[in-house]
ROVONU-443997 format. One record per residue: y, z, x of N, C-alpha, C, O in turn; residue in three letters. Coordinates in Angstrom, 2 decimals. Example, Ala and Ser with C-alpha at 12.3 -4.5 7.8 and 13.67 -1.06 7.14 Angstrom:
2
<n.c2->-5.69, n.c3->7.80, n.c1->13.19, ca.c2->-4.50, ca.c3->7.80, ca.c1->12.30, c.c2->-3.30, c.c3->7.80, c.c1->13.20, o.c2->-3.32, o.c3->8.46, o.c1->14.24, drenke->ALA>;
<n.c2->-2.25, n.c3->7.08, n.c1->12.85, ca.c2->-1.06, ca.c3->7.14, ca.c1->13.67, c.c2->0.03, c.c3->7.87, c.c1->12.90, o.c2->1.14, o.c3->8.04, o.c1->13.41, drenke->SER>;
//
This chain:
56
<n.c2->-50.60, n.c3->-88.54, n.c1->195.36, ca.c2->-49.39, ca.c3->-88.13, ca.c1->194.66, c.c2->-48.23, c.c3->-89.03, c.c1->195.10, o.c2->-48.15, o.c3->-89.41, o.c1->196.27, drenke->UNK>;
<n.c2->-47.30, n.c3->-89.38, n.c1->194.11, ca.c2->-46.81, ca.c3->-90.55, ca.c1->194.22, c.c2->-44.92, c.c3->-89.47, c.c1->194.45, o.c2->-44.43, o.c3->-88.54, o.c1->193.81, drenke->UNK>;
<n.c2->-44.52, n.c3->-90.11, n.c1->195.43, ca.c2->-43.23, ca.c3->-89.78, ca.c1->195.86, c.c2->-41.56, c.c3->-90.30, c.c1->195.08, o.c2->-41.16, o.c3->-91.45, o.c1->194.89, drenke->UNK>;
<n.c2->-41.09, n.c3->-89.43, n.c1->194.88, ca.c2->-39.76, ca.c3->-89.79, ca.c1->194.01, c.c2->-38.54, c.c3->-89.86, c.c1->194.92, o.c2->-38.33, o.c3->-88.90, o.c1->195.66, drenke->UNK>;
<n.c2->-37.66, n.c3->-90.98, n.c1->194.93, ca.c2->-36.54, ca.c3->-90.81, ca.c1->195.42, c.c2->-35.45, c.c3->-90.44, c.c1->194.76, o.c2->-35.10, o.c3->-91.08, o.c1->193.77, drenke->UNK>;
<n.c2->-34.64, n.c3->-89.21, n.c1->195.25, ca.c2->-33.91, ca.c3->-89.07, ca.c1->193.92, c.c2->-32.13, c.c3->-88.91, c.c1->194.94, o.c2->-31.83, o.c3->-88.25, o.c1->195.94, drenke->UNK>;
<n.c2->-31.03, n.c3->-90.21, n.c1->193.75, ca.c2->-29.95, ca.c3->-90.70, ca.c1->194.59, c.c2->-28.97, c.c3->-89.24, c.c1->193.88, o.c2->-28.80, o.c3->-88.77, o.c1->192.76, drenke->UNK>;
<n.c2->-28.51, n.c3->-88.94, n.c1->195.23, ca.c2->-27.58, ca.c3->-87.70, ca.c1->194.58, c.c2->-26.03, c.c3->-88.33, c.c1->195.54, o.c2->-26.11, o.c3->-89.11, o.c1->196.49, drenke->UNK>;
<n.c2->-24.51, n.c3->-87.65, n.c1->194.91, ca.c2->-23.58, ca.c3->-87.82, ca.c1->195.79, c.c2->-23.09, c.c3->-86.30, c.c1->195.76, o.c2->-23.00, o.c3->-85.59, o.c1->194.76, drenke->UNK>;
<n.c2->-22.88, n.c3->-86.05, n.c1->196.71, ca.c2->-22.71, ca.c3->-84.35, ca.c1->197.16, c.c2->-21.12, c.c3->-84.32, c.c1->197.53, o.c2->-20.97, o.c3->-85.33, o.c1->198.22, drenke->UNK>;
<n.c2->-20.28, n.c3->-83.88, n.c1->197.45, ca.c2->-18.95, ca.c3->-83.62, ca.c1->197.85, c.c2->-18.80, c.c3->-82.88, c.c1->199.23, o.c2->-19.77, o.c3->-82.62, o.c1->199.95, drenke->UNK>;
<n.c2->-17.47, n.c3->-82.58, n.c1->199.54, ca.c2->-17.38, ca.c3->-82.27, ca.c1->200.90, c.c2->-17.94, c.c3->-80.73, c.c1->201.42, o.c2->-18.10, o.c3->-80.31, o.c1->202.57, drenke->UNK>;
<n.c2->-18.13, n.c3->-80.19, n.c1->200.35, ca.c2->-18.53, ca.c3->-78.55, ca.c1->200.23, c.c2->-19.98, c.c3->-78.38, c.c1->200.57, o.c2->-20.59, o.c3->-77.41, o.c1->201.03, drenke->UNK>;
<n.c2->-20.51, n.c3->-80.00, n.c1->200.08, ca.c2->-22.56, ca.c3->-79.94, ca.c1->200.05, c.c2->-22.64, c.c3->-79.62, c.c1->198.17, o.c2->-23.79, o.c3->-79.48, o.c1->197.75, drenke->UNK>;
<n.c2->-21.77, n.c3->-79.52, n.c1->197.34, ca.c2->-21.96, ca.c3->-79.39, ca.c1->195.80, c.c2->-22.70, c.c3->-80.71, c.c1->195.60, o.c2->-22.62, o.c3->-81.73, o.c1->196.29, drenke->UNK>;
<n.c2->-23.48, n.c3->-80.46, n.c1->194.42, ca.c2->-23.72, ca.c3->-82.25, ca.c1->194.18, c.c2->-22.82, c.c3->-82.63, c.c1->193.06, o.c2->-22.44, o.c3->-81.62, o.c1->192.47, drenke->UNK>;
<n.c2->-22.42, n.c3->-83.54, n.c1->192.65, ca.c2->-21.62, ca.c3->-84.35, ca.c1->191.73, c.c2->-22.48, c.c3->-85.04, c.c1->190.80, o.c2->-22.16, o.c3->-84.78, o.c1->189.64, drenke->UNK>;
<n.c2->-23.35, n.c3->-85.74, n.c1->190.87, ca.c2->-24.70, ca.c3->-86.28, ca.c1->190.32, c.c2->-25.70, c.c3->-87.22, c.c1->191.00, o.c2->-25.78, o.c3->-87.62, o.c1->192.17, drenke->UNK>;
<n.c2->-26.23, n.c3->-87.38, n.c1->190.22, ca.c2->-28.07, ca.c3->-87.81, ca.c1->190.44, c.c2->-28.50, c.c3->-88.68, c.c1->190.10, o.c2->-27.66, o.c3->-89.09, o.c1->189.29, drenke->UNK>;
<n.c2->-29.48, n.c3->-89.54, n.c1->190.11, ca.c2->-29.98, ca.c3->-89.84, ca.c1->189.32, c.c2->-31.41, c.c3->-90.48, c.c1->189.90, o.c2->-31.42, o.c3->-90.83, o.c1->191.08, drenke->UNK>;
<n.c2->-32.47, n.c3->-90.61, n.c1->189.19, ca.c2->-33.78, ca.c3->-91.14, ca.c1->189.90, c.c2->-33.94, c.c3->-92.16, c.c1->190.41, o.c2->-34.51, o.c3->-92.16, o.c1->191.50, drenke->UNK>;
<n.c2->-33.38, n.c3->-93.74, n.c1->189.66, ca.c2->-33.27, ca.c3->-95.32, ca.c1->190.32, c.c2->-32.33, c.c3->-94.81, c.c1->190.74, o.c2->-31.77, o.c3->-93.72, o.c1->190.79, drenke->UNK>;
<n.c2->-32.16, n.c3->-96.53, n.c1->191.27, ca.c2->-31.30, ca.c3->-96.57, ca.c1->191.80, c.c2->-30.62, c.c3->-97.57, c.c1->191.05, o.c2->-29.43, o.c3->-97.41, o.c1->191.30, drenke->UNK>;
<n.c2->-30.74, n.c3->-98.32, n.c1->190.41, ca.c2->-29.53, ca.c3->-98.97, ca.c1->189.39, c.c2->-29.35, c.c3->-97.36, c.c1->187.95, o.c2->-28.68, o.c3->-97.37, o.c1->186.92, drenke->UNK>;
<n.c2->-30.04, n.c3->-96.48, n.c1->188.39, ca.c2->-29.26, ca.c3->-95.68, ca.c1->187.13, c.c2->-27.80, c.c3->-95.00, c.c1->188.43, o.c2->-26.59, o.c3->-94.88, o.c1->188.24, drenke->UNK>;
<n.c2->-28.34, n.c3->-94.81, n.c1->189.21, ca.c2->-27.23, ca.c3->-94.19, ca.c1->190.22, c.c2->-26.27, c.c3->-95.44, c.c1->190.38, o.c2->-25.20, o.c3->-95.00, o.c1->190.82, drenke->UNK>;
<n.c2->-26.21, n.c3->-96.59, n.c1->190.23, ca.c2->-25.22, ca.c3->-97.38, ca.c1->190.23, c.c2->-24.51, c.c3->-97.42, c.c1->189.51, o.c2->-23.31, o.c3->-97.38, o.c1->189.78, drenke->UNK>;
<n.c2->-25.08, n.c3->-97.53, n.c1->188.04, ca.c2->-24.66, ca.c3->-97.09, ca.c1->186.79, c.c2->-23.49, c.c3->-95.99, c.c1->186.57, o.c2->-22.31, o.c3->-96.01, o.c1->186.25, drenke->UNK>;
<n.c2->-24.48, n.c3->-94.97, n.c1->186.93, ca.c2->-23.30, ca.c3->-93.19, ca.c1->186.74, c.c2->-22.41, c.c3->-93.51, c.c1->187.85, o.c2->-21.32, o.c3->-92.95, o.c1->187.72, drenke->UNK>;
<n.c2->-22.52, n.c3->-94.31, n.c1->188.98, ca.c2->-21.30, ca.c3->-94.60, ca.c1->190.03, c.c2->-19.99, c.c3->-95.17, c.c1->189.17, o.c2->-18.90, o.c3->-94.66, o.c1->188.95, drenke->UNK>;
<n.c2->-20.58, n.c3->-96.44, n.c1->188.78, ca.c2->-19.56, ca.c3->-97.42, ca.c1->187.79, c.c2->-18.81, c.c3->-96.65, c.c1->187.04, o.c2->-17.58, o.c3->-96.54, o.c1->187.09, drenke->UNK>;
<n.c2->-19.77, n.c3->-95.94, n.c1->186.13, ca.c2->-19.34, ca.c3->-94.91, ca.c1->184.82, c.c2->-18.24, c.c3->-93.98, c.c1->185.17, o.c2->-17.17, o.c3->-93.75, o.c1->184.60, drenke->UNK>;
<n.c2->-18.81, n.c3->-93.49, n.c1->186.31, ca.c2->-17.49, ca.c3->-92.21, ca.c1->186.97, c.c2->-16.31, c.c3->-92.99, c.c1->187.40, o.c2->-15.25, o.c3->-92.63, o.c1->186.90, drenke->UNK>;
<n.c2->-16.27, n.c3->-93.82, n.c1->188.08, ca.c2->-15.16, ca.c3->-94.56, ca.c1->188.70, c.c2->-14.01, c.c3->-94.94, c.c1->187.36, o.c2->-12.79, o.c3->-94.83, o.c1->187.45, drenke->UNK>;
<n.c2->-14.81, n.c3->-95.45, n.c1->186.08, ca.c2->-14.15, ca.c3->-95.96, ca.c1->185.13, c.c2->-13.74, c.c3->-95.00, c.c1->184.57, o.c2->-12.56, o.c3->-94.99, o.c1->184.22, drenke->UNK>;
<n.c2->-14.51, n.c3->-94.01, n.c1->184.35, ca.c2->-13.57, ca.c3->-92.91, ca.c1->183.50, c.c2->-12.17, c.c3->-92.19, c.c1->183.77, o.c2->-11.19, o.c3->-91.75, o.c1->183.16, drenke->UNK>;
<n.c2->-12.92, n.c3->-92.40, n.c1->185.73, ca.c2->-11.42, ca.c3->-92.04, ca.c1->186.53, c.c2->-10.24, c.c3->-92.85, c.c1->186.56, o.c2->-9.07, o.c3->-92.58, o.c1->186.80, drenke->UNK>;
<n.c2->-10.83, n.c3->-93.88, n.c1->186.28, ca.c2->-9.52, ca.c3->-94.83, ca.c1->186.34, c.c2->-8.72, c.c3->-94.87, c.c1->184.81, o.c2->-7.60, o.c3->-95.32, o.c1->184.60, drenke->UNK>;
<n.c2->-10.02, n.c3->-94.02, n.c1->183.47, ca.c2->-8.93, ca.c3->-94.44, ca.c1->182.52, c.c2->-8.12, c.c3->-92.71, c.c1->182.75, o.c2->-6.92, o.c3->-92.61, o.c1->182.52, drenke->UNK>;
<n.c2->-8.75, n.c3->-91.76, n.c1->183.10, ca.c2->-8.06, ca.c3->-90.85, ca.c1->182.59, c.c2->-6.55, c.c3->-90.20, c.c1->183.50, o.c2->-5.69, o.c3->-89.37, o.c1->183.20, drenke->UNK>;
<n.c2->-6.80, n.c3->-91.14, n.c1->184.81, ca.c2->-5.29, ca.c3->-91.57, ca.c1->185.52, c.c2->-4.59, c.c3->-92.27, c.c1->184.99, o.c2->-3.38, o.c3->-92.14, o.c1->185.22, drenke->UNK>;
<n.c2->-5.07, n.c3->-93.36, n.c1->184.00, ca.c2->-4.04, ca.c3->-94.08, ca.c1->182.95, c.c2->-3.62, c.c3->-93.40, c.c1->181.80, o.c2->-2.69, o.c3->-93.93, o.c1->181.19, drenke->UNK>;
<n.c2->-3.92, n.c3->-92.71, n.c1->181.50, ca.c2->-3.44, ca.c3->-91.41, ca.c1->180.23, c.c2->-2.38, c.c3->-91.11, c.c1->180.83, o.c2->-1.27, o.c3->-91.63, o.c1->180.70, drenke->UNK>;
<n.c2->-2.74, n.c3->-90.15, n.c1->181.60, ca.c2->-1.80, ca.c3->-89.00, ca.c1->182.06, c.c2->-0.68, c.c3->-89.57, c.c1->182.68, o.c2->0.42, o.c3->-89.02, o.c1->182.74, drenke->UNK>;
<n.c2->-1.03, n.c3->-91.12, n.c1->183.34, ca.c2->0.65, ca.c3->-92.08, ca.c1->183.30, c.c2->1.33, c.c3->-92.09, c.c1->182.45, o.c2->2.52, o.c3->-91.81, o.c1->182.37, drenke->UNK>;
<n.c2->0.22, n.c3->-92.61, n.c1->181.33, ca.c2->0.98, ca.c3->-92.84, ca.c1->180.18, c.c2->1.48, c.c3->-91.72, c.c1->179.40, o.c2->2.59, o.c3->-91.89, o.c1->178.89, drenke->UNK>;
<n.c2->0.97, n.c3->-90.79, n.c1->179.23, ca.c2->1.98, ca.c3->-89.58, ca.c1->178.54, c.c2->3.05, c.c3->-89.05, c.c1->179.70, o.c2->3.89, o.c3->-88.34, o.c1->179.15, drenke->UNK>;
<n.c2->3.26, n.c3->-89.15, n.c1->180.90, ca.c2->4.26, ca.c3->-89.20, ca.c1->181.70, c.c2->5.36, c.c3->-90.16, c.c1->181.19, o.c2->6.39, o.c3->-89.92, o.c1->180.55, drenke->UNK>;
<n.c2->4.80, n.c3->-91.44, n.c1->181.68, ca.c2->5.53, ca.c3->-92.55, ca.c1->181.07, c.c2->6.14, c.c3->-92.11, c.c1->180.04, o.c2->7.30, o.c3->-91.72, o.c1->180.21, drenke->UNK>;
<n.c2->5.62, n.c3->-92.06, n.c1->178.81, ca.c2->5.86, ca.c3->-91.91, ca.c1->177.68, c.c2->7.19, c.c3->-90.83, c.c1->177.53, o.c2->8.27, o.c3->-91.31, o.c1->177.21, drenke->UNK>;
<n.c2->7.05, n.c3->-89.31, n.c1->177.78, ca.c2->7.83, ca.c3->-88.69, ca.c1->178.21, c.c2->8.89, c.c3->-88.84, c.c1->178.71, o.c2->9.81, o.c3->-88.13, o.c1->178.30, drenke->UNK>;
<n.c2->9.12, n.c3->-89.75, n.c1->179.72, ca.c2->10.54, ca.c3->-90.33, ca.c1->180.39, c.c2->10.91, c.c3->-91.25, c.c1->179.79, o.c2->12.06, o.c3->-91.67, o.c1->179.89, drenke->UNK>;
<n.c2->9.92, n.c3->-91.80, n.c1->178.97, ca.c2->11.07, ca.c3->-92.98, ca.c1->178.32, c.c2->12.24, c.c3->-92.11, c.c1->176.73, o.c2->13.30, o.c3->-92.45, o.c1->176.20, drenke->UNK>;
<n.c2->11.27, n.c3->-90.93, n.c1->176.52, ca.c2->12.47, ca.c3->-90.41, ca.c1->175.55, c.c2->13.58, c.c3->-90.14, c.c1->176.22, o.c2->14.62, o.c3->-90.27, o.c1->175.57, drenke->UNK>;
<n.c2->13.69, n.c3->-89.66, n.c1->177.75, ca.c2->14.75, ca.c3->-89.36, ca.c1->178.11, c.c2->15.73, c.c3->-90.63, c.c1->178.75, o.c2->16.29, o.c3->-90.43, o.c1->179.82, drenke->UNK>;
<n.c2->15.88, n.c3->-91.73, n.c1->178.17, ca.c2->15.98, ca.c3->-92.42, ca.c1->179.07, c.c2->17.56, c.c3->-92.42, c.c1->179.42, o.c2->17.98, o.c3->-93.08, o.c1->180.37, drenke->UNK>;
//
C-alpha cells in the first residue's frame, strides 16, 4: 500500500486553512491565496481611497 503525503497549513489555533496532495498543487493554492490577499487589500484601499477623495 502506497503512502500519501498530504501538504496542509494550519493556523495558530491547529484549524487547517488548506491542503492539498502535491506539492506544486500546495504551491499553487499558496500563490493563489497570497494573490487574492493582496488584491482584496487593494479594493478596500481603493474604496477608502475613493471615499476621501469625495471629501477632499
Amino acid at each position: 500500500m502506497e503512502t500519501k503525503t498530504r501538504y496542509t497549513v494550519v493556523n495558530k489555533r491547529g484549524e487547517e486553512l488548506y491542503h492539498a496532495d502535491s506539492f506544486f498543487g500546495f504551491i499553487g493554492n499558496t500563490i493563489l491565496v497570497q494573490f487574492l490577499g493582496c488584491i482584496v487589500i487593494c479594493v478596500i484601499g481603493a474604496i477608502i481611497c475613493g471615499i476621501a477623495s469625495m471629501f477632499n
